[in-house]
C-alpha positions as CSV (number, residue, x, y, z in Angstrom):
1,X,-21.4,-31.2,83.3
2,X,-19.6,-28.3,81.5
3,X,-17.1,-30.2,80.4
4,X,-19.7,-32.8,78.3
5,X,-21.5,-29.2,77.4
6,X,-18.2,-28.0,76.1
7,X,-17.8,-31.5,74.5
8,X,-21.0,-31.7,72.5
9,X,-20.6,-27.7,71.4
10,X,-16.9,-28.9,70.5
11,X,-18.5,-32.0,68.1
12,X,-21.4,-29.8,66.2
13,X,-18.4,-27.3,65.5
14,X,-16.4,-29.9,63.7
15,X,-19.2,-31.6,62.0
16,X,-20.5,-28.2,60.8
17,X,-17.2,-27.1,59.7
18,X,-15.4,-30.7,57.9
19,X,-18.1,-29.9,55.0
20,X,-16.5,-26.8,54.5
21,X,-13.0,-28.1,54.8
22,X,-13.9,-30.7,52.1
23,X,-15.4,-28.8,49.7
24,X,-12.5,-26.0,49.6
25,X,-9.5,-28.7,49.9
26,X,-11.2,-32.3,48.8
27,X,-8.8,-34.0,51.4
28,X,-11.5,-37.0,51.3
29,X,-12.5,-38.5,47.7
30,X,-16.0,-39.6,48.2
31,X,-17.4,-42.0,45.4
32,X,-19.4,-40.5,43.5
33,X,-22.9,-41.1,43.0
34,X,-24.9,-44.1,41.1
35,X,-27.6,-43.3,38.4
36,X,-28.7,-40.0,36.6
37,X,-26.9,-38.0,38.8
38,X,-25.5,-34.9,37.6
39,X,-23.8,-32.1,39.4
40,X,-25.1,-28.7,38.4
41,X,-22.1,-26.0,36.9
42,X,-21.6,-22.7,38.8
43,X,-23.2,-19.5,37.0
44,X,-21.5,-17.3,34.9
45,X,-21.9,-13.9,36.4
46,X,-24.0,-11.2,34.3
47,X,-26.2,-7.8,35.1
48,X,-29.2,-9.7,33.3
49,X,-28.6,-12.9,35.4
50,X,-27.9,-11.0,38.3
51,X,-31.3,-9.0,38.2
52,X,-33.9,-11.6,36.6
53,X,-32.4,-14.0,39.7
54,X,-30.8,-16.8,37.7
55,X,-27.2,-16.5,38.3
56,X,-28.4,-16.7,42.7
57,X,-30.2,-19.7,41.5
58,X,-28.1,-21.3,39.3
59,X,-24.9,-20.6,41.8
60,X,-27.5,-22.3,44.6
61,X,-27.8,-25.1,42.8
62,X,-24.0,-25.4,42.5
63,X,-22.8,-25.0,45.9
64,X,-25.1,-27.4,47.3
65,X,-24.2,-30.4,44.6
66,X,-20.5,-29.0,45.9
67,X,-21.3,-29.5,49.8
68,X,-17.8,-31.3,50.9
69,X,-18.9,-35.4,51.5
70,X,-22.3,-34.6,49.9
71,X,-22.2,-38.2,48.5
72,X,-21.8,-39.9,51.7
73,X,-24.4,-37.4,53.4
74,X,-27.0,-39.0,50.9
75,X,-26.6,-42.6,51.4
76,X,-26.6,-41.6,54.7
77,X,-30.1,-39.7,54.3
78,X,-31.2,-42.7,51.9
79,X,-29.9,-45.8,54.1
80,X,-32.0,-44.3,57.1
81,X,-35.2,-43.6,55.0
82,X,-35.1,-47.4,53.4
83,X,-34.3,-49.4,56.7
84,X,-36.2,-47.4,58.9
85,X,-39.4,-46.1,56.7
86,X,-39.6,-48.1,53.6
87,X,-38.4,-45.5,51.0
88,X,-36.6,-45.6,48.0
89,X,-34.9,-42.6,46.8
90,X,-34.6,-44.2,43.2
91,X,-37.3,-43.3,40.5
92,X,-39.7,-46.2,40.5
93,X,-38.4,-48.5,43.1
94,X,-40.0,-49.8,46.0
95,X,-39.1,-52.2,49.1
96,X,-40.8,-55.4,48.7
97,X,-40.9,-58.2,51.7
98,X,-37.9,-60.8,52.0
99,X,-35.2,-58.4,50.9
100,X,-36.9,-58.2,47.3
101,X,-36.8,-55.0,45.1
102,X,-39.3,-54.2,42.6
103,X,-40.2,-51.1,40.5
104,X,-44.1,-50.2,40.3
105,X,-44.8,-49.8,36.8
106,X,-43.9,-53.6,37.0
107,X,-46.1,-54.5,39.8
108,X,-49.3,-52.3,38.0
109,X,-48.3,-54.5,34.7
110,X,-49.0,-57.7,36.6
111,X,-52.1,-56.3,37.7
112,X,-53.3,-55.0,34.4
113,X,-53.5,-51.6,35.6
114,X,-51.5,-50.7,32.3
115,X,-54.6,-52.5,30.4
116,X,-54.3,-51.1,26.6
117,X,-57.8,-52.5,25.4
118,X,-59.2,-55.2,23.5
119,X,-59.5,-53.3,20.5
120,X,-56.1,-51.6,20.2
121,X,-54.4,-55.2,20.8
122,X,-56.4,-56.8,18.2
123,X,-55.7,-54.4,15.7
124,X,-51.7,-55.1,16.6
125,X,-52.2,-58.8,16.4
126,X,-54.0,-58.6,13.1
127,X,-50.8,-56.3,11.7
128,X,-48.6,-58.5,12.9
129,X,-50.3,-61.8,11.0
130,X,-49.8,-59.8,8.0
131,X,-46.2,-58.5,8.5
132,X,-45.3,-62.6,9.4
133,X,-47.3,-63.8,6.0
134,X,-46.0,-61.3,4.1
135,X,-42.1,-61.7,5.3
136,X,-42.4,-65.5,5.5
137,X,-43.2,-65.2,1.6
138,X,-39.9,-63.7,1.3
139,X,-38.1,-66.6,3.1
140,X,-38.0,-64.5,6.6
141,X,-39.3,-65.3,9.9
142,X,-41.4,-63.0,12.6
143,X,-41.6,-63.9,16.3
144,X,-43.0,-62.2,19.1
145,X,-41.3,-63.0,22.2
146,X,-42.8,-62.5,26.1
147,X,-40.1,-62.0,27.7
148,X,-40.5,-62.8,31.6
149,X,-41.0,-60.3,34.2
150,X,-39.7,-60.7,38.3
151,X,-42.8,-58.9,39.8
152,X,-44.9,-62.2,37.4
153,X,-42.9,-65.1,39.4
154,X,-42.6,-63.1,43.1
155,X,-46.1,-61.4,43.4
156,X,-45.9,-62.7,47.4
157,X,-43.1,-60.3,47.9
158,X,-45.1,-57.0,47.0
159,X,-45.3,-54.7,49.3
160,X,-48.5,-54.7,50.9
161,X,-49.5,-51.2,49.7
162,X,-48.9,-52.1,45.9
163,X,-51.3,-55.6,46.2
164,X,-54.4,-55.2,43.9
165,X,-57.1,-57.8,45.5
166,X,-59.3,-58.0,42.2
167,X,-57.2,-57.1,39.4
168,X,-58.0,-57.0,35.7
169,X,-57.3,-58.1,32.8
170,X,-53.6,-57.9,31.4
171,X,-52.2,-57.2,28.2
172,X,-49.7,-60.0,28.5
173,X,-52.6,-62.5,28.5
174,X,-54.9,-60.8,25.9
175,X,-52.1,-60.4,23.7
176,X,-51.1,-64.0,24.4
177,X,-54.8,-65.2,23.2
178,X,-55.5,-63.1,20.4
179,X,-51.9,-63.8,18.9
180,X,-52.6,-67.6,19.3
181,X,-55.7,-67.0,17.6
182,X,-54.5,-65.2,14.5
183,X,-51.6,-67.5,13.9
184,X,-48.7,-64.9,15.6
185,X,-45.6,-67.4,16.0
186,X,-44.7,-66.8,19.7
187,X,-42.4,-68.2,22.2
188,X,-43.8,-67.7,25.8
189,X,-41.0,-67.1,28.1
190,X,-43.4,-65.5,31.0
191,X,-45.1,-68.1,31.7
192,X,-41.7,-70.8,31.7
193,X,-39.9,-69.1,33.8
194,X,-43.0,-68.7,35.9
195,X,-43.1,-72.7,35.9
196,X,-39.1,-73.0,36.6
197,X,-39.8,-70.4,39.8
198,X,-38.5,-73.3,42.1
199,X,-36.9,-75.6,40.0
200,X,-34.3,-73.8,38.2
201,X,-30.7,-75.2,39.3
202,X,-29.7,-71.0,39.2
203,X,-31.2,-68.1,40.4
204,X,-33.2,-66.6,37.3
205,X,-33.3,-63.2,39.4
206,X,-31.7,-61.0,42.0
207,X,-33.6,-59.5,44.6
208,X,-31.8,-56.6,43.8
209,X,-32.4,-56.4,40.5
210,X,-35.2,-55.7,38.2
211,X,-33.9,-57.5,35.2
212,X,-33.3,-61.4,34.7
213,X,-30.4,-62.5,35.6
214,X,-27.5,-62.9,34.0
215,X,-27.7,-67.3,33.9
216,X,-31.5,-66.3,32.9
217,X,-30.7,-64.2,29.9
218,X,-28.3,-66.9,28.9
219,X,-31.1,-69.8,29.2
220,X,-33.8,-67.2,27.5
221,X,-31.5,-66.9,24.5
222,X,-30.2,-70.4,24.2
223,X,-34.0,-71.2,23.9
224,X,-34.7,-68.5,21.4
225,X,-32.3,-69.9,19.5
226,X,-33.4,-73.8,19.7
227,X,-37.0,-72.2,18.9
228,X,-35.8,-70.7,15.4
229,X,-34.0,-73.9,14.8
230,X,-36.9,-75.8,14.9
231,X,-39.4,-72.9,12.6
232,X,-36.3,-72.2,9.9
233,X,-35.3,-76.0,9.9
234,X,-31.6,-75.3,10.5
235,X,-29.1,-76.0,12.8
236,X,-27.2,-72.9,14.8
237,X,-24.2,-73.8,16.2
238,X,-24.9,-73.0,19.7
239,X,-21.8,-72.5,22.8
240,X,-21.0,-74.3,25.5
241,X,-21.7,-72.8,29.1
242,X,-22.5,-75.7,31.6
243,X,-19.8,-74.0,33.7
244,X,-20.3,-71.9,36.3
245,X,-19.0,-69.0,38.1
246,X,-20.8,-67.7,41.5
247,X,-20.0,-64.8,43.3
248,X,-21.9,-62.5,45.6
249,X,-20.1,-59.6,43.9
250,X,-23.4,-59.0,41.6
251,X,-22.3,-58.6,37.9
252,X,-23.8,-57.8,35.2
253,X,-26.7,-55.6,36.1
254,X,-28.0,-58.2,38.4
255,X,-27.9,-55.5,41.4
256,X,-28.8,-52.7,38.8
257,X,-32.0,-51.1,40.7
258,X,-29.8,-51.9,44.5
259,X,-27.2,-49.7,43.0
260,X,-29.4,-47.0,42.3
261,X,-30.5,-46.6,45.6
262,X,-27.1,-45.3,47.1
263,X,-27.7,-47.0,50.2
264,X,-24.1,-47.7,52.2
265,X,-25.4,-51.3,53.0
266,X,-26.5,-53.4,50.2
267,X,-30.4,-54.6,50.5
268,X,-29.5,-58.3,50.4
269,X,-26.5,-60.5,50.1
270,X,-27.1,-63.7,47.7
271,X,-25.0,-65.8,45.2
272,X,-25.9,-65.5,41.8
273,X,-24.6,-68.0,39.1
274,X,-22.2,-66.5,35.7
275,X,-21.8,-69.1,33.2
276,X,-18.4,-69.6,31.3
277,X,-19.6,-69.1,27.9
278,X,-17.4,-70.5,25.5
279,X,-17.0,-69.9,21.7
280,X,-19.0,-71.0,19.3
281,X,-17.3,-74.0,17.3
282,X,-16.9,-74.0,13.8
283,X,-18.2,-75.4,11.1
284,X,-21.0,-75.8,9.2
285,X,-23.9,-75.0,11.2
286,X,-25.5,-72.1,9.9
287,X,-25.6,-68.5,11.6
288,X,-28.9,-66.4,11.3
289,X,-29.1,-62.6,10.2
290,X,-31.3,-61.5,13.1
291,X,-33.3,-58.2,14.2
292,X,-34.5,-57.5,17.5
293,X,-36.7,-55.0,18.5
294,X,-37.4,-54.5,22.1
295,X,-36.9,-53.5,25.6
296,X,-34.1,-53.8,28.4
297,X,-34.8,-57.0,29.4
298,X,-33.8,-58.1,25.4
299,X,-31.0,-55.9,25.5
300,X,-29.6,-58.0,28.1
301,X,-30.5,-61.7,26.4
302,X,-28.5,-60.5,23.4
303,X,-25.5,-58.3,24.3
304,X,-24.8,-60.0,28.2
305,X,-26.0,-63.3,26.8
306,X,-25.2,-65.6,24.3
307,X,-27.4,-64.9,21.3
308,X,-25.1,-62.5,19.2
309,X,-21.9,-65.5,19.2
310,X,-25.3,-67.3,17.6
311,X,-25.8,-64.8,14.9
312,X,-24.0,-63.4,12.0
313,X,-25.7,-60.1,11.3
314,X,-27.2,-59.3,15.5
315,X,-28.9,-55.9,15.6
316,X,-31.0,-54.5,18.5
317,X,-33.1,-52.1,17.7
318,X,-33.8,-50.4,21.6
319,X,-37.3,-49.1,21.5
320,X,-37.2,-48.9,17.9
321,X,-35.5,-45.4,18.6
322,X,-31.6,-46.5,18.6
323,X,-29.8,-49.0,16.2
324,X,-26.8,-51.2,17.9
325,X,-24.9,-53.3,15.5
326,X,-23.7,-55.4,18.3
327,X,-21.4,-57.3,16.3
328,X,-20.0,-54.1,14.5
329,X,-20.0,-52.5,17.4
330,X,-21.9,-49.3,15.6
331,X,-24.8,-47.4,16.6
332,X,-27.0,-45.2,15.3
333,X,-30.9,-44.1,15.6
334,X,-34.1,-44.9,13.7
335,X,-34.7,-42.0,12.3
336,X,-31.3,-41.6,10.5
337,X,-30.9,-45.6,9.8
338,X,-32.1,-47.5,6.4
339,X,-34.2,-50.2,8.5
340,X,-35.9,-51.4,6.2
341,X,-33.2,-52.1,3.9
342,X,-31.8,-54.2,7.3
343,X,-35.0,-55.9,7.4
344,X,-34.4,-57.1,3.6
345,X,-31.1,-58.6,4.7
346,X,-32.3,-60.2,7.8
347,X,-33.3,-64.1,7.8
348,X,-35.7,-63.1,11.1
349,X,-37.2,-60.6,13.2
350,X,-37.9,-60.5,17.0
351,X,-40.3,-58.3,18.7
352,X,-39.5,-58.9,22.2
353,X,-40.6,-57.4,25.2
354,X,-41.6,-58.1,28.7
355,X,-44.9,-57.0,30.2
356,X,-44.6,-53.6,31.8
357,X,-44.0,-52.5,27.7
358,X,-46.6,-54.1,26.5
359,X,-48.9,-50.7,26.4
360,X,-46.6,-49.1,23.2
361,X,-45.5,-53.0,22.0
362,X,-42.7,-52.4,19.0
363,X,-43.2,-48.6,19.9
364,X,-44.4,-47.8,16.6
365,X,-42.7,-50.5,14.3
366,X,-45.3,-52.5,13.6
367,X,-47.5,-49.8,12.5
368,X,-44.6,-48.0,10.2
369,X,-43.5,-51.6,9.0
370,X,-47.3,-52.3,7.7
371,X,-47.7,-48.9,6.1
372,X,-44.8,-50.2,4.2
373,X,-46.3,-53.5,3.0
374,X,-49.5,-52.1,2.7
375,X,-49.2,-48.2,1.7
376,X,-52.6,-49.1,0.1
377,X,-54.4,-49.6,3.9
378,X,-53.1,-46.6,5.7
């Protein structure tokens, strides 16, 4: 009996001291942490910090984000509080049923707890009639895109604390009525993917991701792109990608909310689908100047899918706060950027977003862009 006594004393000792060991000679490289972690810098000392109690709390801070194998002590922490109590140390994520990830502003967008109101969305749509009337009379072409949402095609995988049973009305289907009404040109991809849920030949999402995937943002854009051929009367040379790739070494982003989690297990294992994208062929199909304004979920159709090989100007305006040239490869931000000298140059605009951004839709654009066309009506 004292030996196992001397044992156990023997195995706290070492476990209390190897932190220390670690942190003063780093014999052990952990891997560092995913998402917006940031280590905190040690205080500088001074009298004035000393007595008004910042430097001890600043130099806290420190030594605690420079505990030897912190990282590994955290997935540890996280991996036992999402197997064994259902918690996500990651922002907005939760644990859904079946594996399934989700994040909640999501999951309240579906239920139309985001709801923005008759009246604010009808003012929008009626903006955006006049923005597309007046650009189409200069030869250009305005689309609002819905871009599909996960928690819209696997609402039976909620958790069963985030179900609404009598939810509300959504902007996503207001927005899609009163647009229709006005004359908005739109291309719905919410509710296709929603009808290709179990008929797509690929996955169009992970289970741990958030986004679509990678073979859906290639399929979204193809589409846009057929759409646009068929309002402009053109033809866009479009690339070849009937090949696939699949690996269940996520890529891509498809395991971007997963990641997040630092768990020392991944959530699910699955097989997604990577198309070989090959160039666009020459000749003399016609490339589009393009614009798009909008969220995550259309920064991923353009850049990781196919739509800027389709486009001779391709710019992606994030939010309408931050300018990528993604064919220049430049960037900039609103504020300091000519845009609407861009949108004189551009053959069409995009406003797409999916659902849970639906609240601020164009996050101020179309308002600024209609107190240019119409300085006389602000």
């Amino acid at each position: 009996m004292e030996k196992h006594k001397k044992g156990l004393l023997y195995f706290i000792f070492i476990v209390l001291v190897l932190p220390l060991l670690e942190q003063n000679f780093q014999f052990i490289k952990s891997a560092p942490l995913k998402g917006g972690f940031k280590n905190a810098v040690d205080s500088a000392f001074t009298t004035d910090s000393w007595w008004d109690g910042t430097f001890q709390a600043q130099r806290e801070k420190f030594l605690n984000d420079a505990t030897g194998f912190r990282p590994d002590l955290v997935r540890l922490t996280n991996q036992i509080d999402f197997t064994f109590f259902d918690i996500c140390h990651s922002g907005w994520t939760v644990k859904g049923k079946n594996q399934y990830l989700f994040q909640w502003p999501y999951i309240n967008a579906y239920y139309g707890l985001d709801f923005s109101g008759r009246t604010l969305i009808l003012d929008r749509c009626i903006k955006m009639k006049a923005l597309q009337d007046t650009l189409g009379k200069l030869g250009k072409s305005f689309v609002l895109v819905y871009l599909p949402s996960k928690a819209t095609s696997y609402p039976e995988y909620f958790p069963d604390d985030r179900v609404v049973k009598n939810p509300g009305p959504t902007n996503y289907v207001v927005y899609r009525h009163i647009a229709d009404s006005v004359g908005i040109n739109q291309v719905d991809m919410e509710a296709w993917f929603l009808s290709m849920k179990n008929h797509s030949q690929e996955p169009l999402y992970s289970k741990q991701g958030i986004h679509w995937s990678k073979y859906g943002a290639i399929l979204g854009g193809d589409s846009l792109m057929s759409y646009i051929e068929h309002l402009r009367n053109i033809h866009i040379p479009h690339p070849i990608w009937a090949k696939m790739q699949h690996s269940d070494t996520l890529r891509g982003g498809d395991d971007d909310i997963a990641s997040e989690l630092n768990l020392i297990f991944p959530e699910a294992h699955e097989t997604m689908a990577y198309p070989i994208v090959e160039d666009v062929p020459q000749g003399d199909m016609k490339k589009i100047n393009a614009i798009y304004i909008g969220d995550s979920y259309a920064f991923k159709m353009i850049e990781f899918g196919i739509i800027y090989k389709m486009n001779n100007q391709c710019e992606y305006w994030g939010y309408f706060d931050d300018v990528h040239d993604i064919n220049g490869h430049n960037f900039t931000y609103i504020n300091s950027y000519d845009w609407i000298g861009a949108m004189n140059r551009a053959d069409c605009i995009f406003l797409a977003y999916t659902q849970f951004n639906f609240p601020n839709l164009g996050n101020g654009f179309i308002e600024k862009a209609y107190d240019h066309f119409f300085p006389a009506k602000k």
